[in-house]
N, C-alpha and C positions, 0 to 999 in steps of 0.2 A: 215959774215951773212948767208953764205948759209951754210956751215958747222951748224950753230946753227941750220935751218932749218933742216936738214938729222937731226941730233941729234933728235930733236923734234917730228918728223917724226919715227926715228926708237921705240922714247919712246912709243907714241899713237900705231904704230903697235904691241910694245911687250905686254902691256897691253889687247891688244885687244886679242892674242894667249891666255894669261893665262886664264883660264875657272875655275880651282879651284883656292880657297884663299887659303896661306900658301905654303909650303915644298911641294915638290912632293912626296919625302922621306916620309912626316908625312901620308900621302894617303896611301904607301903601308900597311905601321903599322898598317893604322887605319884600313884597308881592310884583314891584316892579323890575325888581331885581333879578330874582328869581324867575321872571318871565324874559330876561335880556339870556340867563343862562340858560333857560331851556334852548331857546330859538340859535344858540351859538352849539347845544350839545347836539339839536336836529342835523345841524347843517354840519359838525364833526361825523355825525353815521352816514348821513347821504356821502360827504367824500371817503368814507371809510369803503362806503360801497360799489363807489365809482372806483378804487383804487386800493382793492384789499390786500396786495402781496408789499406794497410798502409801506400802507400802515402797520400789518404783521409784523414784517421785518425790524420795523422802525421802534412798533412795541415791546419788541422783543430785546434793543438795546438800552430799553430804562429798566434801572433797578428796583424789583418792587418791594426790596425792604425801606428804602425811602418812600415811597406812599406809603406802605403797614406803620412805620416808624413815626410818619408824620400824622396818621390818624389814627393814632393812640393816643398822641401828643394831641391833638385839637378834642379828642373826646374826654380824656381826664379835665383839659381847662372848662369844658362845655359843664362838667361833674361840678366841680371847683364854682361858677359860677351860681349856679342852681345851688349850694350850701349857704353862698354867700347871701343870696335873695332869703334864704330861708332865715339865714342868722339874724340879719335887719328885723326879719319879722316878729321875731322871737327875744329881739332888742339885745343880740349880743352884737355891738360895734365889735368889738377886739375879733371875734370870729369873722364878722364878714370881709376885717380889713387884711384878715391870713388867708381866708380863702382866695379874695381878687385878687390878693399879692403870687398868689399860686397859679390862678387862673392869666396874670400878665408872665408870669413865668414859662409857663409852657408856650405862650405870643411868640414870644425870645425863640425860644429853640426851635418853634416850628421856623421859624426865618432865617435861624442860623440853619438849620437841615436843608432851605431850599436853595439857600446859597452855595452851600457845601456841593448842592445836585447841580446846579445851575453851572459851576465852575468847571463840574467836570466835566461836562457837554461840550461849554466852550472850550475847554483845551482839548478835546477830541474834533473840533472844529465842526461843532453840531450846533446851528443856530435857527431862528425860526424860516429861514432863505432856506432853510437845507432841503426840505419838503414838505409838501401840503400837511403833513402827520404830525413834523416840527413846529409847523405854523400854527395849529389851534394846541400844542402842546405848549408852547410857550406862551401865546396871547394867553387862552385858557388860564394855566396855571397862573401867571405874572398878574392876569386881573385880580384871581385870587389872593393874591401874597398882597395888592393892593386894598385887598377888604381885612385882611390880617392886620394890617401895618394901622390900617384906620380904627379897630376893633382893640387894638391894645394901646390907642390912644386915649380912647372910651374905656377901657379898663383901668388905664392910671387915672384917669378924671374923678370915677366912682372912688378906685382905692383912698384919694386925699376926701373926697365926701365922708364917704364911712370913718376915716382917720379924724375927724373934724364930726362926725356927728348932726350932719346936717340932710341926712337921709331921713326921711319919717317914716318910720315902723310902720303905721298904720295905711300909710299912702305911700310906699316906692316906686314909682310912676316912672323917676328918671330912672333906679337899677333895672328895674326890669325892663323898661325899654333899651340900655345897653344890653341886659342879656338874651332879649329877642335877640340885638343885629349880632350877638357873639354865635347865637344857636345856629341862627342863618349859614354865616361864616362857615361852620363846622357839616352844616348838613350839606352844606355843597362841595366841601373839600370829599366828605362821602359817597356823593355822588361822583364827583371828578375822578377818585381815584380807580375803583374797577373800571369805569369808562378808558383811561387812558393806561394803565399798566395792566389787567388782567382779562378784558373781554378779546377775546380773542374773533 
């Protein structure tokens, strides 16, 4: 009995130490990541400011309903995710496995929409050669659809966890470390998108 006590006891205490959800590992990433896109957004304002009439210009030919369009679309999955953590906890499997199924849904269509954006550039014969404004708009974006592409591989991974029941309610260490790198994902598409369609 007291053995089960200390047990108990050391659990409430570990719980109590942990401050972030997920990997401590997925924290660095997500900190080192985020420090690769600051240092890339730095150096898009300094050339914006070395060369403001073609960045305008250049701003001025993206459509900002595909960024609005596209960050709706990454904030409902970001939603969608955050129910899904909550449903685990709350031990409903069936809810978190519709929610992530939700949350890889909206994955889909943000990549179908940057395809969609991406095609019509290139048939206007707009590529990141075209100018320095095209060049961190492409890289920029493309690294992103790269963190997307990997963020709803990590979305289908949880969906068959949750499907299978192998998440643990009281410890989901692995969802919520996939939905750090989802939240990441999302809060840089937020940043990117006034940066390159509306600040003028």
């Amino acid at each position: 009995m007291s053995a089960e006590r200390d047990t108990c006891s050391l659990s409430v205490l570990e719980k109590k130490r942990r401050h972030l959800p997920g990997l401590e590992g997925v924290w660095v990433f997500v900190t080192a990541d985020m420090t690769v896109f600051g240092i890339l957004f730095a150096l898009f304002m300094v050339g914006r400011d070395q060369d403001p009439e073609i960045f305008e210009s250049s701003r001025q030919s993206l459509n900002p309903d595909f960024g609005g369009v596209n960050t709706l679309i990454l904030l409902t999955s970001s939603w969608f995710v955050v129910l899904a953590v909550d449903a685990v906890k709350r031990k409903e499997g069936d809810g978190a496995q519709h929610y992530l199924a939700g949350a890889f849904a909206c994955g889909v269509a943000f990549m179908v929409s940057k395809a969609i954006e991406y095609t019509q550039k290139l048939n206007e014969n707009i590529t990141l050669l075209t100018n320095d404004f095209y060049m961190y708009y492409f890289t920029l974006t493309g690294i992103h659809l790269m963190h997307v592409v990997a963020g709803n591989v990590v979305l289908a991974v949880l969906w068959f966890m949750a499907r299978a029941r192998t998440i643990d309610p009281e410890r989901p260490t692995v969802l919520e470390s996939g939905a750090t790198y989802w939240h990441m994902v999302d809060l840089l598409w937020v940043m990117l998108f006034p940066l390159l369609y509306l600040v003028r």
